[in-house]
C-alpha positions in Angstrom: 0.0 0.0 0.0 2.9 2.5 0.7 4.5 1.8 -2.8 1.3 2.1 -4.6 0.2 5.4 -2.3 3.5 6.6 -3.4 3.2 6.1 -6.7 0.0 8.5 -7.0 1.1 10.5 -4.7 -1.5 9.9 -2.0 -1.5 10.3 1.9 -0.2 7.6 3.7 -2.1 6.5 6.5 -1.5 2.8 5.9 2.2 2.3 7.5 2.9 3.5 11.5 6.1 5.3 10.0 5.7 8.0 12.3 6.8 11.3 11.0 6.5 13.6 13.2 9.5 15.4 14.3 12.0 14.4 16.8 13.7 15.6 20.4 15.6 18.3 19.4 17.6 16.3 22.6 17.6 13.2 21.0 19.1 14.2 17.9 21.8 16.4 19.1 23.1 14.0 21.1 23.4 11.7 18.4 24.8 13.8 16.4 27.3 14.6 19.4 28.0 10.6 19.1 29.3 10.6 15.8 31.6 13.9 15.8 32.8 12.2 19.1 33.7 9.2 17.5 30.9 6.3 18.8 30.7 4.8 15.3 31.9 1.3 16.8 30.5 -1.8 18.0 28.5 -1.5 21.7 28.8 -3.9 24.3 26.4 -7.0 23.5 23.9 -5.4 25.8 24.2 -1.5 24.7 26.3 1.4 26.4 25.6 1.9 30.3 24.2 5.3 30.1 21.5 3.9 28.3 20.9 0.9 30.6 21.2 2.9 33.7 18.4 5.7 31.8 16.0 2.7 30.8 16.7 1.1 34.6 15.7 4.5 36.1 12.9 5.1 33.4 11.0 1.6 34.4 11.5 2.2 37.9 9.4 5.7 38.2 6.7 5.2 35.4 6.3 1.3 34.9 7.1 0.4 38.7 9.4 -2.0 37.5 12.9 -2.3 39.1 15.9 -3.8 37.2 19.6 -3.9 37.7 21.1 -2.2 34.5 24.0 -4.6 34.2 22.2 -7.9 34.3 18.4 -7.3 33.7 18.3 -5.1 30.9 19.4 -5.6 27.0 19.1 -2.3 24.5 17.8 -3.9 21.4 17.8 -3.6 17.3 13.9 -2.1 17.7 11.1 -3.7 19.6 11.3 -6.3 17.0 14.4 -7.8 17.3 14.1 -7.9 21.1 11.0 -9.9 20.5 12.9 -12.5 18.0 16.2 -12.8 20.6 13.6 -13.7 23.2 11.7 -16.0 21.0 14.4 -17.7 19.8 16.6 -18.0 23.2 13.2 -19.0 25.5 11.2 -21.5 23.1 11.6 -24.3 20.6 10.2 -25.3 17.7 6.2 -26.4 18.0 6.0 -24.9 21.2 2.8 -22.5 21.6 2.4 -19.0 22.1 -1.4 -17.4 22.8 -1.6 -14.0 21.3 -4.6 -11.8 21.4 -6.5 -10.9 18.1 -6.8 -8.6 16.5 -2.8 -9.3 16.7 0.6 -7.5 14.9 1.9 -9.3 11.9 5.2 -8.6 13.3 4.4 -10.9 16.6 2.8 -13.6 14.5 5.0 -14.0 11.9 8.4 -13.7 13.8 6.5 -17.0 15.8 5.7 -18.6 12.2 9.6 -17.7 11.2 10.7 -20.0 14.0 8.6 -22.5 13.6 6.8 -21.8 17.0 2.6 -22.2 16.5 0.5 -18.8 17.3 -2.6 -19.4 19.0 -4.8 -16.6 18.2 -7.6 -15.8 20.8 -9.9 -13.5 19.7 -11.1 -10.1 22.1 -14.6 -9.3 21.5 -15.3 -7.3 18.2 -15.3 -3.4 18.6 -14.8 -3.2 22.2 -12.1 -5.8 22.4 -13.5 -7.0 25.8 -10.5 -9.8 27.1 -12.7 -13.6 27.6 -10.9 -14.9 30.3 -12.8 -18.5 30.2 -12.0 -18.4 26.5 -8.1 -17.9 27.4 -8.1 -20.1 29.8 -9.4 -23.0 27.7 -6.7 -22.0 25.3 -4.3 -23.6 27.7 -2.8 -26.6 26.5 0.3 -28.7 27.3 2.5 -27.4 24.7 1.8 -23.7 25.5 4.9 -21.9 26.9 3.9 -18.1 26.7 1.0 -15.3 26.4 2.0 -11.7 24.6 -0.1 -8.9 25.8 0.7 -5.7 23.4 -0.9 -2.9 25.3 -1.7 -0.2 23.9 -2.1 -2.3 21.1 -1.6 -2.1 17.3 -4.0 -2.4 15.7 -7.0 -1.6 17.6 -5.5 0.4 20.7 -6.8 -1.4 23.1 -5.3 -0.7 26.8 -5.2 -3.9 28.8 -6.2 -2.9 32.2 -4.8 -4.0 35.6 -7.6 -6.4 36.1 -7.4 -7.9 32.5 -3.1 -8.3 33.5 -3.8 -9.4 36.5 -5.9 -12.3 35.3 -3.5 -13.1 32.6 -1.0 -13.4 35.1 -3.1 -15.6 37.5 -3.2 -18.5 34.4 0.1 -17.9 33.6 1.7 -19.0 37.2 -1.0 -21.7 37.2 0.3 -22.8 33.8 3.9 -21.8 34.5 4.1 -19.7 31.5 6.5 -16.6 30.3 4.5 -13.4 29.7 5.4 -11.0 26.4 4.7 -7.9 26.8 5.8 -5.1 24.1 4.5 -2.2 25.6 6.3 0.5 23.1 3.3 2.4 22.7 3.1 2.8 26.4 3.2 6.9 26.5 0.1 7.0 23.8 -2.9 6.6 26.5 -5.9 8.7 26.1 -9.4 9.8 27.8 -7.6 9.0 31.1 -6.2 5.5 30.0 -3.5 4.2 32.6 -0.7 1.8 31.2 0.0 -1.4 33.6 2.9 -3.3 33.3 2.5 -6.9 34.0 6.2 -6.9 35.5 5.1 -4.7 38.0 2.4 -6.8 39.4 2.7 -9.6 41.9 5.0 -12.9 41.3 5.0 -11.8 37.5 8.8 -10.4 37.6 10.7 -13.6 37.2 8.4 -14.7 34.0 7.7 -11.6 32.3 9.7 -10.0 29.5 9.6 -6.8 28.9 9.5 -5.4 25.6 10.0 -1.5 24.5 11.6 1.1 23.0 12.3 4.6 21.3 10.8 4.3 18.0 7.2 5.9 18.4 8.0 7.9 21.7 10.8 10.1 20.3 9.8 9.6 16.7 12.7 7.8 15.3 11.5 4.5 13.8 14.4 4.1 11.3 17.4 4.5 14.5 16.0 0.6 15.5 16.2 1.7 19.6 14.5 -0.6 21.8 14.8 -2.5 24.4 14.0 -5.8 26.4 14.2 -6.1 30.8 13.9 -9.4 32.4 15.0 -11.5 35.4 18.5 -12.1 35.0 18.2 -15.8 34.7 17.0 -14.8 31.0 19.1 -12.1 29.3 22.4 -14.2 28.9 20.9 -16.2 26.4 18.5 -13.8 25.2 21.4 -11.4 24.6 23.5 -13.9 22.8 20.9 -14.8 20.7 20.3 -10.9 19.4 24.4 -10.3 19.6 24.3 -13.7 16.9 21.6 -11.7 14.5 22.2 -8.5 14.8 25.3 -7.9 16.9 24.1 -4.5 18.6 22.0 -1.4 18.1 23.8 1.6 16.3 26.3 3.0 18.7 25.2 6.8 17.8 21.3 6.5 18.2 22.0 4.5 21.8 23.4 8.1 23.0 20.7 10.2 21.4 18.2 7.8 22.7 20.2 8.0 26.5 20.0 11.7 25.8 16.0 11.8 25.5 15.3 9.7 29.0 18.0 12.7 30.3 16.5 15.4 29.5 12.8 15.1 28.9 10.8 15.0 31.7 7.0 14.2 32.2 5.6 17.4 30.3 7.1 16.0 27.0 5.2 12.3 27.4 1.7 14.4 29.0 2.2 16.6 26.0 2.2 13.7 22.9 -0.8 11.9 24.7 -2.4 15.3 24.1 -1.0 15.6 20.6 -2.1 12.4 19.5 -5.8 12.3 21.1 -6.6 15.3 19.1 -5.0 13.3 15.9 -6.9 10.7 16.9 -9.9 12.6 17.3 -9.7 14.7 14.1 -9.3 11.6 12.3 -12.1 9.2 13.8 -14.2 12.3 13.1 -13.4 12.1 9.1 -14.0 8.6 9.2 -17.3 8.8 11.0 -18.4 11.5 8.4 -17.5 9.2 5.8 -19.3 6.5 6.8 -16.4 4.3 7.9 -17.3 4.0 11.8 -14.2 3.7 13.3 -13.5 1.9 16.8 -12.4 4.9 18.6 -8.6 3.9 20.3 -8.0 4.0 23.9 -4.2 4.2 23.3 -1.4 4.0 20.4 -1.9 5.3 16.8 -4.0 3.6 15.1 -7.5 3.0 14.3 -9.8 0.4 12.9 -12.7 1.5 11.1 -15.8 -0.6 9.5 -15.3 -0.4 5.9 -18.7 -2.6 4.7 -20.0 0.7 2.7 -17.0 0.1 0.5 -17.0 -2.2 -2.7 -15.0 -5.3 -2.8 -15.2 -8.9 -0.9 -11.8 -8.7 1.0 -10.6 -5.6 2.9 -7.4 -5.7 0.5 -10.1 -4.5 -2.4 -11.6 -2.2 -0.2 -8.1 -0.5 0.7 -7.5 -0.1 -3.1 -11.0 0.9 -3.7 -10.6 4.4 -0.7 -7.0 4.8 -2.2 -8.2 4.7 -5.9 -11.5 7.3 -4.7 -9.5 9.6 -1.8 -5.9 9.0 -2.4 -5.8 7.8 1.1 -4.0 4.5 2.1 -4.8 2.3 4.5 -4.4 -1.3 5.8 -6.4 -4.3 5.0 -7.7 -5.6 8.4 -7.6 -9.2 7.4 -4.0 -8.2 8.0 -4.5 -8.9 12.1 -6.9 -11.6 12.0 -6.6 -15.3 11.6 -7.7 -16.3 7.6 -11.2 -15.7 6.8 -12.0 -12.9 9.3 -11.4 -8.7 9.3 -12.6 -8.4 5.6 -14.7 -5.6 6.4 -12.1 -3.6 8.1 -9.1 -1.6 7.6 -6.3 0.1 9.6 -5.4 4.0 9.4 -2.4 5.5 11.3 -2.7 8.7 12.8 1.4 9.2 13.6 1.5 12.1 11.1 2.3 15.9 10.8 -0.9 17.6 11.0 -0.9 19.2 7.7 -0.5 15.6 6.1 -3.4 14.3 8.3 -5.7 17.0 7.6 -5.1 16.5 3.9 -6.4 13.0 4.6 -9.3 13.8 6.5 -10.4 16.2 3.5 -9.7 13.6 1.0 -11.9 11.2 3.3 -15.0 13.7 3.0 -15.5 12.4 -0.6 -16.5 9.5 0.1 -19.9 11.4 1.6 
């Protein structure tokens, strides 16, 4: 969808490239890095400034307390702390439970290592959590539940009770807990982010994963990171040293730079920022007739697409970007085969003169 918006020269609502502007912080100090001559190879588990700002970071606003030299591993994105961890922590044909809708990402790095994705499904719309239904899920070859929260693509925020039962089956079950909470700063109406690590006798089996990308606006410097007990990040960390040895030397201090020096003003401001981009944009949608499922947290939001022609939501997203010039994702993207035809994805992590240019092109489909 990006190539073919590109190609007309459309709005791109369809990939979570976020383009807004980053930490004037955050890029200084980078830039600092490279005059200054960290061009070279990290440690296996990133610089120590960095550790010791992500130790401090989960201590006051996730309540979760690490040591920075044996709990916590910076990352090559959210994404490659989430493949280390797979493929350190589970073998082949073991199952992970992941909620649906889900992120293609989390699925498919399962499918890539030949792991088996249990999908259980959250009630349609207001993505309600069935804990009966999870619990049934259960099975002796299960080994882990991921909890993305917010969550892409529908935004949901899981809340404490929701973790907290997760967490009760997964001590009964004995099971690791996956949580990638990077969009952990996009909460809004009053939405509170819990981390499951935080919570009661879920420490020791939860792993953490996080990073830099969407918060400072950076997605191409591949900044995240992964905290868990230390029993864990030896072979977690050798795994992500094998693939992709470390995370650029020169965005590690830039992103060291932004836990410095921005304080809570800067995360209360972008949950501002993005509820009204969230708001101007389910708005459009509403007006055009594709009812969206307003987003408690992250940026993104499913809409119904059924008033647009086309039997799968892939000929629907080519139908609005043929009509409007606006691009979006097919929701049969997040769901298991056969199901999210009539929905599709829109990002809202754009500059506002890009996303007002979408809402207008969205009015004419009126």
């Amino acid at each position: 969808m990006t190539v073919e918006c590109d190609r007309i020269g459309g709005v791109n609502l369809a990939q979570g490239v976020c383009d807004t502007e980053l930490p004037a912080s955050v890029r200084d100090a980078a830039i600092d890095a490279i005059q200054a001559g960290h061009n070279i190879y990290t440690r296996l588990d990133g610089i120590a400034p960095l550790r010791a700002a992500i130790s401090r970071k989960l201590a006051g606003y996730n309540q979760v307390h690490v040591d920075p030299e044996t709990q916590v591993l910076v990352t090559s994105g959210a994404t490659g702390a989430m493949y280390a961890a797979c493929l350190a922590l589970f073998n082949p044909g073991d199952e992970i439970i992941l909620f649906e809708p889900f992120y293609g990402y989390h699925l498919n790095t399962m499918l890539s290592l030949r792991l088996k994705p249990v999908t259980q499904p959250l009630a349609a719309a207001t993505w309600e959590l069935d804990v009966d239904a999870l619990r049934a899920a259960i099975t002796p070859k299960t080994r882990a539940i991921l909890i993305n929260t917010p969550s892409n693509p529908c935004g949901k925020v899981f809340t404490r009770e929701e973790i907290e039962a997760i967490g009760e089956i997964a001590i009964e079950h004995d099971l690791f807990l996956l949580t990638d909470e990077i969009y952990e700063y996009f909460l809004f109406d009053g939405a509170r982010h819990t981390s499951a690590a935080a919570l009661p006798g879920l420490a020791e089996r939860t792993i953490l994963i996080s990073g830099f990308s969407k918060t400072f606006s950076i997605t191409g410097w591949r900044i995240g990171y992964l905290a868990a007990d230390a029993r864990w990040i030896p072979s977690i960390g050798y795994f992500h040293d094998l693939t992709y040895v470390c995370s650029p030397s020169p965005a590690q201090y830039g992103a060291a730079a932004g836990l410095a020096s921005l304080n809570g003003s800067f995360y209360e401001h972008l949950s501002r920022d993005y509820q009204q981009k969230r708001d101007m944009l389910c708005d459009a949608l509403e007006q055009a007739g594709l009812t969206p499922s307003v987003p408690e947290g992250a940026y993104y939001v499913l809409a119904d697409a059924t008033i647009l022609p086309g039997s799968t939501a892939s000929e629907k997203a080519r139908v609005l970007l043929a009509k409007t010039g606006v691009a979006a994702v097919a929701g049969s993207a997040f769901y298991s085969k056969g199901r999210g035809e009539n929905l599709l994805r829109f990002c809202f992590a754009k500059q506002d003169a890009a996303l007002e240019e979408a809402c207008e092109r969205l009015s004419l489909l009126r």
